[in-house]
Structure formats: structure tokens, C-alpha cells
C-alpha positions in Angstrom: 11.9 -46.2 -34.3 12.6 -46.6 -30.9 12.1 -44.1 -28.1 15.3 -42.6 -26.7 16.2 -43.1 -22.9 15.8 -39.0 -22.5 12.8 -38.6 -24.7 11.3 -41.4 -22.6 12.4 -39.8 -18.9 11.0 -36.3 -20.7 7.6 -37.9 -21.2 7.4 -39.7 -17.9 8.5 -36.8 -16.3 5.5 -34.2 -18.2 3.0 -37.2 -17.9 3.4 -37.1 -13.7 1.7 -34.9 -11.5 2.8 -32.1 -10.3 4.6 -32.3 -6.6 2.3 -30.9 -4.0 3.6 -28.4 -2.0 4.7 -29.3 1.7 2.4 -28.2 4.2 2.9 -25.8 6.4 2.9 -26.1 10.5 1.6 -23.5 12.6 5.1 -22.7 13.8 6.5 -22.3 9.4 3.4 -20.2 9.1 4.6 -18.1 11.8 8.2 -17.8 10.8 6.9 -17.2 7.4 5.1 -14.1 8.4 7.9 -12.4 10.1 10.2 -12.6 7.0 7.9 -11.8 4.7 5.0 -9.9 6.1 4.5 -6.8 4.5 3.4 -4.8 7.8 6.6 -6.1 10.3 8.4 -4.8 7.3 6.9 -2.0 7.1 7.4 -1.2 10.7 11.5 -2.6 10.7 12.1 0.3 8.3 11.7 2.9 10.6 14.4 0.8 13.0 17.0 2.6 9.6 15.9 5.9 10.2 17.2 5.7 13.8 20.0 4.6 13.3 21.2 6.6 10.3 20.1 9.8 13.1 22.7 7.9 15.4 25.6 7.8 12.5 24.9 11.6 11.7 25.4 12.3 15.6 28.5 10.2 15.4 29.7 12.3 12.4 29.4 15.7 14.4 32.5 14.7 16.0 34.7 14.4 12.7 36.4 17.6 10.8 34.2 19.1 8.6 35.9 20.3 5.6 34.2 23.3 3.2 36.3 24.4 -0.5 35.4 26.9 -2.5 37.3 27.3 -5.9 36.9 28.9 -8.8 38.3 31.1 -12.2 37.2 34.3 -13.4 38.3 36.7 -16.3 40.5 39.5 -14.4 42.2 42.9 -16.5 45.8 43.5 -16.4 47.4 45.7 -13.8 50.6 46.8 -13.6 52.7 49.4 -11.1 53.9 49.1 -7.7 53.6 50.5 -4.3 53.5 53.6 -5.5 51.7 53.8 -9.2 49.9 51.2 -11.2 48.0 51.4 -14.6 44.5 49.4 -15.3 45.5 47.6 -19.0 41.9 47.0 -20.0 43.2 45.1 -23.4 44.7 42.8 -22.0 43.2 39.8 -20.0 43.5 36.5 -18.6 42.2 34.1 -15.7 42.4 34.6 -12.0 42.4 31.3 -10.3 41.4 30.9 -6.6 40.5 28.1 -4.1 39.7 28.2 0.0 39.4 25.1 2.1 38.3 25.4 5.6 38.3 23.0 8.4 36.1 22.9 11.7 37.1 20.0 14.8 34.7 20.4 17.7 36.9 19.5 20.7 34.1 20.6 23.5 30.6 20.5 23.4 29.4 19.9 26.7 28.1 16.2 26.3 25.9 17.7 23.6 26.7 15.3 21.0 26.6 12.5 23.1 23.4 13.1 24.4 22.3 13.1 20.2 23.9 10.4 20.0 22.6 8.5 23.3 19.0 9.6 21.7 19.1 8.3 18.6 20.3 5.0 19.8 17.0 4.9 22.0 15.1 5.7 19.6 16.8 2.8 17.6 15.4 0.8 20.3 11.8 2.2 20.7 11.5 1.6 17.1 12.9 -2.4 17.5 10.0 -2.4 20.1 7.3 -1.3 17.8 8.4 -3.9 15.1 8.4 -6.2 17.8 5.2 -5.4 18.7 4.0 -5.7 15.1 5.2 -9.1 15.1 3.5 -10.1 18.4 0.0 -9.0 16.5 0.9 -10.5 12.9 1.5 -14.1 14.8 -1.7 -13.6 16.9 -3.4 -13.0 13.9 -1.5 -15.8 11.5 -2.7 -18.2 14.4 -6.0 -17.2 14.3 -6.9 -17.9 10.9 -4.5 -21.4 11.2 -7.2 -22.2 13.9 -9.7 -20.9 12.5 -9.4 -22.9 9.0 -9.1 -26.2 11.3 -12.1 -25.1 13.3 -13.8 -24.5 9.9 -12.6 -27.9 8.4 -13.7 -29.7 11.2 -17.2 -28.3 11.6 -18.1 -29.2 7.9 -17.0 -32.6 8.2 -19.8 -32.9 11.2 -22.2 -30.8 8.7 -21.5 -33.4 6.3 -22.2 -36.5 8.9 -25.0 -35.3 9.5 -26.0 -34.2 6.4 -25.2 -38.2 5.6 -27.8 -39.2 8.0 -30.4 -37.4 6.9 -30.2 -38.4 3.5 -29.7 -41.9 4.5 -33.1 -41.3 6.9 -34.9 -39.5 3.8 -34.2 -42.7 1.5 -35.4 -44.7 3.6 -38.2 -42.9 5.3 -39.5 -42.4 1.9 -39.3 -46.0 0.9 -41.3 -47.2 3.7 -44.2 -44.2 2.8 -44.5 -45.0 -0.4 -45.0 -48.9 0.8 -48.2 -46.8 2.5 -47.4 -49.3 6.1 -48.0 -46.3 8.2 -44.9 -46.6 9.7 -43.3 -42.8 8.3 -45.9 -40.2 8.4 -45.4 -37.0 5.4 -45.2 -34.9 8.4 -42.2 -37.0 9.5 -40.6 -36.8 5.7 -40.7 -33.4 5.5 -39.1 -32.8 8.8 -36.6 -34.9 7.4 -35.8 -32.9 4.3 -36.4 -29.5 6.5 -33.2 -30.6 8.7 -31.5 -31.1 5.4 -31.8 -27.8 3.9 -30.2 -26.6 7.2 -27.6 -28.4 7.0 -26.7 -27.9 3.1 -27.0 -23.8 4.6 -24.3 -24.8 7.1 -22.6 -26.6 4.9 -22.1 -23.6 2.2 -21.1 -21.5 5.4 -18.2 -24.0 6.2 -17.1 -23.8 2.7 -17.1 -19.8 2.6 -15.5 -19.8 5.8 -12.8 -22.2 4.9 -11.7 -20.6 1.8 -11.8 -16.8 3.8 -9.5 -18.3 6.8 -6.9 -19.9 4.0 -7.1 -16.7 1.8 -6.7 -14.8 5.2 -3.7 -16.8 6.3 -1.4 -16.8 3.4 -2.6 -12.9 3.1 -1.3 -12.3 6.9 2.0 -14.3 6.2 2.7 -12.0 3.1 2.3 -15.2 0.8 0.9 -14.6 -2.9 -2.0 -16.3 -3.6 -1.2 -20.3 -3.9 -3.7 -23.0 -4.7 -1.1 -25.6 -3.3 -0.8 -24.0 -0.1 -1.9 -26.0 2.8 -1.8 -26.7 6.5 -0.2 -29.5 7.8 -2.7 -30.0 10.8 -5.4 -31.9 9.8 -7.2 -31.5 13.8 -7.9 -29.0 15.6 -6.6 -29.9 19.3 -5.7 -27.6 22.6 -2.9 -26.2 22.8 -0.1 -28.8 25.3 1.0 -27.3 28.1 -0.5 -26.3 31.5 -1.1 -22.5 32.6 1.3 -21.4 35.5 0.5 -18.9 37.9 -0.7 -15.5 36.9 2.0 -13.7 38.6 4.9 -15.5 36.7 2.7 -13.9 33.5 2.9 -10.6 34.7 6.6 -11.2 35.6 7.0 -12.2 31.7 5.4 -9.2 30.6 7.6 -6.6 32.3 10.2 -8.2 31.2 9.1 -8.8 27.8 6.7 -6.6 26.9 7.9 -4.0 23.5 5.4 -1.2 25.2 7.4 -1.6 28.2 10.3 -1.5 26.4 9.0 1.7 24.5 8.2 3.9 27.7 11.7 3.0 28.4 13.6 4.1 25.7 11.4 7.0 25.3 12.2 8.6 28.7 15.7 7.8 27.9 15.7 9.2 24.6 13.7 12.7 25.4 15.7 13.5 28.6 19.0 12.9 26.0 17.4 15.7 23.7 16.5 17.8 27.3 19.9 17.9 28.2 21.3 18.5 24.2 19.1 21.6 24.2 20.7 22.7 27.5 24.3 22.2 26.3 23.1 25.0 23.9 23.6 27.4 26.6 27.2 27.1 26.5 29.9 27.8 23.9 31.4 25.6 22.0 34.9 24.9 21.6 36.6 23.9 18.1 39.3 24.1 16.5 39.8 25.5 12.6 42.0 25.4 10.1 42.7 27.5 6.7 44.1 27.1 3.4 43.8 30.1 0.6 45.8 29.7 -2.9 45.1 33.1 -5.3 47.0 33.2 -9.1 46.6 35.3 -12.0 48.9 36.1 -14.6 47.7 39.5 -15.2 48.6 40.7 -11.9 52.0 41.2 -10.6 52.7 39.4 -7.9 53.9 41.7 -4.2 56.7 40.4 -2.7 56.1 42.8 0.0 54.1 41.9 2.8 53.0 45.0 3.7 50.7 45.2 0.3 47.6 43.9 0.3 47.7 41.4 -3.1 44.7 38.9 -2.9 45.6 37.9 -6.6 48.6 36.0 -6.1 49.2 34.0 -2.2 48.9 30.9 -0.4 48.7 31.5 2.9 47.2 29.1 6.2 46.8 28.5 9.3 45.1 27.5 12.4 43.4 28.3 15.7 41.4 27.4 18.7 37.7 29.5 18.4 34.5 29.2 21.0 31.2 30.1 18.5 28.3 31.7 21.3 25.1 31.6 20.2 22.5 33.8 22.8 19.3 32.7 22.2 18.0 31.8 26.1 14.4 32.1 25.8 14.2 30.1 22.6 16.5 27.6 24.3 14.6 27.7 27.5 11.7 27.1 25.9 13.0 24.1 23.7 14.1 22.3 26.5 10.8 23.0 28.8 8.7 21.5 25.5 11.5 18.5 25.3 10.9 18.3 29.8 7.1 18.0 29.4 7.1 15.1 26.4 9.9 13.3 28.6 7.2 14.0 32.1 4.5 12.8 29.5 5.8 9.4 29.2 7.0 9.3 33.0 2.9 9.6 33.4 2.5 6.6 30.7 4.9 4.7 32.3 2.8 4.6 35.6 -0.3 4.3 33.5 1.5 1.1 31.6 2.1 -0.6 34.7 -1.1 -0.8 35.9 -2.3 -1.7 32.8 -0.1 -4.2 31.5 -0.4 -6.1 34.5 -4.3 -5.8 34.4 -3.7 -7.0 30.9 -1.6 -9.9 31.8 -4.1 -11.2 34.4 -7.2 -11.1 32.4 -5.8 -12.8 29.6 -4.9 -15.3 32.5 -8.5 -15.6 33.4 -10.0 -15.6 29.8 -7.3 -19.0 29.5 -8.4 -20.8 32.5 -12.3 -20.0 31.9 -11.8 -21.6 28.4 -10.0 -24.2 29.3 -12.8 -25.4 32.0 -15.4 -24.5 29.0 -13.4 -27.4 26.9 -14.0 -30.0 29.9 -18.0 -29.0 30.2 -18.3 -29.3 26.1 -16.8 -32.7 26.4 -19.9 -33.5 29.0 -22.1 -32.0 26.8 -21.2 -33.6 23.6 -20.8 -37.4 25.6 -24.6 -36.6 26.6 -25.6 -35.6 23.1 -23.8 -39.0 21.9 -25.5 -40.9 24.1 -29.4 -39.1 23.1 -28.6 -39.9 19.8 -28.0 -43.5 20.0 -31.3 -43.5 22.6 -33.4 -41.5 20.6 -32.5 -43.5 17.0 -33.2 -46.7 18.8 -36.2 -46.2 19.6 -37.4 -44.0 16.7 -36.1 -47.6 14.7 -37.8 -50.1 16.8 -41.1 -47.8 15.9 -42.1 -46.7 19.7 -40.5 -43.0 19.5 -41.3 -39.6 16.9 -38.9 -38.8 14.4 -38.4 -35.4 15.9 -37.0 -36.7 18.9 -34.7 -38.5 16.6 -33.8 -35.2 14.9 -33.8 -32.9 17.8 -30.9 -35.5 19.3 -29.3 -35.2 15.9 -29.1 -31.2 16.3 -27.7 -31.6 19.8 -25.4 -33.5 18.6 -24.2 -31.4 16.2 -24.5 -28.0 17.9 -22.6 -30.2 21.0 -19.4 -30.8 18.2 -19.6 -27.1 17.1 -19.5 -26.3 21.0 -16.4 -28.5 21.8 -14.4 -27.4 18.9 -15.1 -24.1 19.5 -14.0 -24.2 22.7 -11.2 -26.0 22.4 -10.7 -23.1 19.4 -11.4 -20.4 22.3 -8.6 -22.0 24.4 -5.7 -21.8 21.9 -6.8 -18.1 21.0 -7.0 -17.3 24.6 -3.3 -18.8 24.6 -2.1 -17.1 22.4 -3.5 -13.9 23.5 -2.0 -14.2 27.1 1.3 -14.9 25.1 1.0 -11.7 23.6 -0.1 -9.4 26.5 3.8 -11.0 28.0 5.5 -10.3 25.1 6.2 -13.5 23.5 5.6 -15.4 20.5 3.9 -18.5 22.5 3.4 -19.8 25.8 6.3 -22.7 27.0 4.4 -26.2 27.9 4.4 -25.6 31.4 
């Protein structure tokens, strides 16, 4: 029976591997992280808080409205203004309901300096998820650069690891063949170097599957055995560094901690003068509205009796509400003054600091940039020994350690270089962090 055109597509389409997933760049790692990393989150939440404290300042200035209503069982009364009689046989319900209304109309810039405050505080909070986002991406590129660094060093683990079992093969071959050409002491050098290099090798391993568990843990990605990096070398970062001074110039302008001491100042003297407006009366104006019915009560028509059983009655007025507390207030403020003097003192403190910040990060860049060029030399030398020191070792005049020794140098000389070069980005992207930005422009 033949196969039908969908059943067919079905089975092609089961029998196919899977996709793999796209790899990701440094730059979708990064934008990864701060959608979906768990501590920016975390931190962005408190950004609400502020600014539902702004929207209940705002809301001081509307009409607050207060009813009270309810029925109760009342006894009959009847009489007049002269005589009544208490009918305890008879019963029925006494309705009443009171609404009440309050408009500040002066307040002595106090709500505004509430308000004023909470929006500050808004933006000292935006500053601190900024600032948890400058170290999430410090750290996302760190274990990106890291996992390259790691890759990288286990593939020169593994050439080397290929020499020596190439060396072993064939140094073995020849003792057996009892020439005299490979001594045992130089086969078990041999296989000594391999053993320390199958060590380094399960090292590079371990450390490659930490910096990719690491990574996708940072970004706030569940665990994926797809997920990979598109970089497949690691490589200095483009760009040349500009003058420290246009750093530091970066960083005050930049900076969330700058940004922080800012709005903090702002924000406390707001709440300093708020407490002082408490000193003076406030100025509103209130309305009432009182409805009162009961069946069981006979309703006055005369104004001059007092009948709370049967009305509706309202009105308004202008009112000032005092409230004398001037050591409590006085005190208030002064604790307000000193946390607002307290971050005056900070803010000092941060300038010398941030720009001492800015200009060793500077430094740490250039030194490992220059430590890049001098690993270069060093691994062109430890090239060159290797080629001198197998050539000879092959045409029978040199030792097999020497051969070995250049073979280490070699290796320790690629670990140096990419380590370096590893150094440099990291030193990158920590100057771009002490300024306040994601990454350095290519200058």
C-alpha cells in the first residue's frame, strides 16, 4: 500500500535531527541577562515601590471622602415640645448615613516636597538597578571569556597531548628495536609529560562545563544542553583606549552611584523641608452631608428642637487643623538634616573615589594590553625552541628533555598569551563599568 504524501513528510520530519539552537554572541548574552536576569529583576522592583510613594503624594491633594451609614432598632416616641411618651411595644428601624469631605487647599509646599522625594527616590532606585546591570554584564562577560579562554587552552592541551603520544609510539618502537637510540629514561619522561597533560586536560573540561553552566546561570537561562556561544576565539577586544581623563569624564556623567548621591541629597532635603512645613497649619476645606429617618419618631418641624432622628442637613467651610508638636518636629527634621549632611560627606568621598576608580581601571587596561604584545614575544620564542629543540632531538645529537622542556614552554607560552589577551578584555570591561557603561566605544 503506498505511503501517503503526509505520512511520508511526518516520517522525514521525526527521522531528522533536531535544529540546533543559534548561538549566542557576547552582545545576545548580554541583552539576555538584563531581560531575564533574576537579580536586575529583583532590584527593578523596588523602582514600583517609589513610585506608588510618588502616586500616594499625588493623591494628598484630591478630596478625601469618609461615610458612615447604618440601621438600628429604635422604640416609638411620641409627644411634642412639651410632653412625649416612650412606646416600648412598638418598634422599627432608624436609618442614618454621614459623608464627609476634606480638600487641602494650603499646605506649605509640604506635599510637594513628598512628592519631589519620592520621585528621587524613583531615581536612586533606577540607579541601583542600573548598577545591578553594570555588574550582571561584567560578570555574563566574564564567564563568555572565560569558556573561550577555557576552550582554547584544551585544544593546546590536546596538541600537545598529540605529540606526546605520537613521540611515545614511536620512542617505544625504536626501544624495543634495542638500537640505542631512545633510552627508558627518555620513555618514561615521555609518558610523565603525558600524565600532566591528561591532568590539564580534565581541568579544561571542568572548567569549560563551570563557565557555560555559569553563563546561562548569570543570564537567568534554565539549564540548556543546546546552548552555545557563537565565538569560537578568544581575541582582544577592537578598539583603542583614549585618554584617562575622557574616562573619568564618562564616569561622572554616567556613573548610577553618582547618580545615587544625587538623588539622595535631593530626596532627604525634600523630606527636611516636609517635616518643617509641619510647623504650620494647614488650610482645607470640608464639606458635610447627614440624612437621619425613622418611622417611630415623629418628625420636628421646628427648628428650635433638637430631632437627630429625622433631618438632612449640609454644608461647608474653610478650617486650618494645628498640630503643636515642636520638639518632636524639631527633632524629625534635625534626624532628616544629618542623613541628607551624611550623603553631602559621600558625595565628596565618591568623587575622589570614582575618579581614583576610573584611572586604575585605566592603568590595569593599558598594563594588559602591553602584557598581550610581550606574550606574543614569548610564545614566537617558544615556537621557534620547539622547532630547534625537535630538530635536533630527531637528527639524534640533542636529549629528549630538551625536546620536552621546549614543548612545556610552548604550552605554558599559549596559556600566557590567551590569558592575557583574556586579562585585557576583563580589564575592558571593568573600566567600562567603573564609567558607567555597558562597553567601551572602539576608539
Amino acid at each position: 500500500m503506498p505511503i501517503s504524501a503526509a505520512l511520508l513528510a511526518a516520517l522525514l520530519a521525526q527521522a531528522a535531527p533536531a535544529a540546533a539552537a543559534e548561538p549566542y554572541t557576547l552582545d545576545q548574552c548580554a541583552a539576555y541577562a538584563e531581560a531575564n536576569s533574576p537579580e536586575v529583576r529583583e532590584t527593578a522592583l523596588s523602582v514600583t515601590g517609589y513610585r506608588a510613594n510618588a502616586d500616594e503624594a499625588r493623591a494628598a491633594r484630591d478630596p478625601k471622602f469618609s461615610l458612615l451609614t447604618y440601621v438600628a432598632p429604635a422604640y416609638k416616641v411620641g409627644g411634642n415640645e412639651s410632653e412625649y411618651e416612650n412606646n416600648y411595644h412598638v418598634w422599627g428601624p432608624y436609618y442614618h448615613a454621614k459623608l464627609e469631605a476634606q480638600l487641602p487647599l494650603w499646605t506649605w509646599g509640604k506635599i510637594d516636597s513628598y512628592i519631589g522625594a519620592a520621585e528621587h527616590g524613583e531615581k536612586v532606585a533606577r540607579s541601583e538597578t542600573a548598577q545591578k546591570r553594570d555588574e550582571v554584564l561584567y560578570d555574563v562577560k566574564k564567564y563568555y571569556n572565560g569558556l573561550l579562554l577555557a576552550r582554547r587552552l584544551k585544544r593546546t592541551v590536546e596538541d600537545a597531548m598529540k605529540i606526546l603520544t605520537e613521540a611515545i609510539e614511536k620512542a617505544d618502537k625504536l626501544y624495543q628495536e634495542g638500537t640505542g637510540e631512545v633510552k627508558k629514561t627518555d620513555l618514561e619522561t615521555l609518558k610523565v609529560y603525558l600524565a600532566e597533560a591528561e591532568k590539564n586536560q580534565h581541568l579544561a573540561d571542568k572548567s569549560i562545563t563551570m563557565a557555560r553552566l555559569a553563563l546561562m546561570q548569570k543570564m537567568g537561562m534554565p539549564e540548556d544542553p543546546a546552548f552555545d556561544i557563537s565565538d569560537g576565539q578568544l581575541k582582544p577586544d577592537p578598539g583603542e583606549l583614549a585618554p584617562a581623563e575622557i574616562y573619568v569624564k564618562k564616569a561622572f556623567e554616567n556613573r548610577p552611584e553618582w547618580s545615587m548621591v544625587h538623588n539622595g541629597i535631593k530626596a532627604r532635603q525634600l523630606l527636611v523641608d516636609a517635616e518643617k512645613a509641619d510647623r504650620y497649619p494647614v488650610f482645607f476645606l470640608a464639606g458635610e452631608m447627614e440624612y437621619n429617618q425613622s418611622a417611630v419618631r415623629k418628625n420636628q418641624s421646628n427648628p428650635w428642637l433638637y430631632d437627630p432622628y429625622n433631618n438632612f442637613t449640609g454644608g461647608v467651610a474653610v478650617g486650618a487643623k494645628f498640630d503643636f508638636a515642636p520638639r518632636t518636629l524639631s527633632a524629625k527634621a534635625a534626624a532628616l538634616q544629618a542623613e541628607a549632611d551624611k550623603l553631602r560627606e559621600k558625595e565628596k568621598f565618591a568623587r575622589e573615589g570614582i575618579e581614583l576608580q576610573v584611572k586604575n581601571a585605566w592603568q590595569n587596561a593599558k598594563e594588559a594590553k602591553d602584557n598581550i604584545d610581550s606574550a606574543k614575544r614569548g610564545l614566537d620564542a617558544a615556537q621557534r625552541w620547539v622547532m630547534a629543540a625537535g630538530l635536533v632531538y630527531g637528527i639524534g645529537t640533542g636529549e629528549a628533555r630538551d625536546a620536552l622542556e621546549g614543548l612545556a614552554a610552548k604550552a605554558k607560552s599559549e596559556k600566557d598569551y590567551y590569558q592575557a589577551i583574556y586579562d585585557y578584555n576583563m580589564a575592558r570591561a571593568d573600566l567600562a563599568r567603573s564609567c558607567g557603561l555597558k562597553k567601551l566605544d572602539a576608539e
